[in-house]
C-alpha positions, 0 to 999 in steps of 0.5 A: 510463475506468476505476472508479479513474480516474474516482473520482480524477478526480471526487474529487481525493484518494482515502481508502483503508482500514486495516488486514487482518491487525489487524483479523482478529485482532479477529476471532477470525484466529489468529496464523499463519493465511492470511488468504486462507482466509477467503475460502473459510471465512468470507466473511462475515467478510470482507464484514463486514470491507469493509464497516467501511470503506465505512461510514468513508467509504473511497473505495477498499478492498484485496481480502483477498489480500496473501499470495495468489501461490502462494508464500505460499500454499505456506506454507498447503499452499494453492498450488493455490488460487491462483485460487479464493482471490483470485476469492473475495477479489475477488468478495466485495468486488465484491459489498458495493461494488455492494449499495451506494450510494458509488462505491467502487474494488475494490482487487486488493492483491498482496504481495511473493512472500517468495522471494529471487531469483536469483542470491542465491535459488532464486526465477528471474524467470520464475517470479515473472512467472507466480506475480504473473500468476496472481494478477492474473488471478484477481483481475481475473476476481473483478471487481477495477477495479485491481491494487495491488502493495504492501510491495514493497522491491526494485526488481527484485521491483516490476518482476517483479510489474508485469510479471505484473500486465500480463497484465490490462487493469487500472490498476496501482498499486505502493507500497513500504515506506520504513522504514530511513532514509528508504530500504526494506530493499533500500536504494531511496531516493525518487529510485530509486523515482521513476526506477522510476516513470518506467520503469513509467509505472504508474498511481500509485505511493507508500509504505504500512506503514513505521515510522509516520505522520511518515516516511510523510509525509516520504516523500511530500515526499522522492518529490514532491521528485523529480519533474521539471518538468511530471510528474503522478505520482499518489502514494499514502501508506497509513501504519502507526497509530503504532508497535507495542507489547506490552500484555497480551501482544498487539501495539497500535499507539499510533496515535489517531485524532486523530493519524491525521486529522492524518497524512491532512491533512498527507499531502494538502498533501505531495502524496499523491492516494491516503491510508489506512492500514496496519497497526493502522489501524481503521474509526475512525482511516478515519472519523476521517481521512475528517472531516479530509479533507472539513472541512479545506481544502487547505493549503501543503506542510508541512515536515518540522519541521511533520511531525515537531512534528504527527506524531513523528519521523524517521530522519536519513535521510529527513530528509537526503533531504527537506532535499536532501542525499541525491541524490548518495548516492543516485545512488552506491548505484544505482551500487554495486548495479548493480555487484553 
């Protein structure tokens, strides 16, 4: 068995980490920059990086390879590195995680590709196969125990880079951003995302990044709604702190750590398997959610006023999909886009 599946076997629910981009700024990342060099120019910086998290109770921490298929690094003047970008990211993280003493999962993390795809792009589904498959191999040579496709908003890219990721021996994990209307940019709704994971049968599947920590919540809730009787679907929330604001010039994400420990609490009751953070996340909101976690029992699944009273609020959308009324509307916009 697996490194990921026996921690989610032993341990019930996993804390994943925080934040990458936000954190590297802390650290001197310019904005702009690949993050992915780093790997190459300044490792320690990214096994100090890992190692806040491990140190704030993570149970599983993404490699340092989001923007790492060769589209994103083309970007970078770096599409050639693929392999030697997310070997090193892979490898670093192995090598903190097995110098310590906690079991830890070594989270392969891939991105979306930032091509458009044909007919509507230049970007031909083969080609995105080979570009995710590249990646996933590097990562799986660099000792990754699982791939963890995330941000995604299409569907058809989800399908493109699982396909690819299939090329490894790797559990697979795939997460998509809800952030307008209880639906992702490319308008897939909770029971379209479900139906995709009944058609992958990957190894778990969720939301992460978004607008905040209430509709990921309620994004858990509207997907565990959707579950047909007798499904186990693993299902992962990894939130954004709060939402952005400008202060002094710099983007901060208002989220506290109190208000994050809460997020984590509520999004175990609503049936994640998987909870961390995303974007503005820092070792001490993990620190602060990992206490919750471990001191606070498991309670009954919260509704969506408990969601919005603890955590903020929530478009109308996912609030129309949490209280049912969405599924027709839903089952009509997959009718509409297989007609386009």
């Amino acid at each position: 068995m697996n490194r990921f599946e026996q921690l989610l076997q032993t341990r019930g629910t996993l804390l994943a980490d925080g934040a990458t981009g936000t954190n590297f700024f802390a650290m001197g990342l310019q904005s702009g920059d690949a993050p992915e060099l780093w790997n190459v120019d300044y490792p320690e910086r990214v096994a100090a990086h890992y190692q806040s998290f491990i140190d704030a109770g993570s149970d599983l921490v993404l490699t340092n390879s989001f923007g790492g298929t060769r589209y994103r690094l083309k970007l970078h003047q770096a599409e050639h590195r693929v392999s030697e970008l997310n070997v090193a990211a892979a490898r670093i993280l192995r090598e903190v995680v097995d110098a310590g003493e906690r079991e830890v999962v070594v989270a392969g993390s891939i991105g979306p590709s930032g091509e458009i795809l044909a007919p509507l792009g230049d970007l031909q589904p083969e080609d995105a196969i080979e570009g995710f498959a590249e990646q996933a191999l590097a990562l799986e040579q660099g000792g990754a125990d699982m791939l963890w496709i995330e941000t995604m908003s299409s569907r058809e890219e989800v399908q493109l880079a699982v396909e690819g990721a299939r090329r490894t021996a790797l559990p697979i994990v795939f997460t998509m951003s809800f952030d307008t209307n209880g639906r992702t940019m490319m308008g897939v709704g909770a029971a379209d995302m479900m139906a995709l994971q009944r058609e992958l049968g990957v190894h778990a599947c969720g939301t992460n990044c978004g607008i905040g920590a209430a509709e990921v919540v309620a994004a858990i809730l509207n997907f565990r709604a959707n579950l047909t009787d007798g499904e186990n679907t693993v299902l992962v929330a990894k939130a954004n702190c709060g939402l952005p604001e400008f202060v002094d010039g710099e983007i901060v994400y208002n989220g506290t750590p109190e208000i994050m420990a809460r997020y984590a609490v509520l999004a175990r009751d609503a049936g994640a398997r998987i909870v961390g953070g995303c974007c503005g996340t820092s070792p001490q909101h993990v620190a602060a959610m990992r206490a919750a976690l471990d001191n606070t029992p498991p309670g009954a699944t919260p509704d969506i006023d408990t969601v919005v009273r603890d955590l903020g609020d929530i478009t109308a959308g996912a609030r129309a999909q949490a209280e049912g009324q969405d599924r027709v509307a839903t089952r009509g916009s997959n009718r509409r886009r297989r007609r386009r």
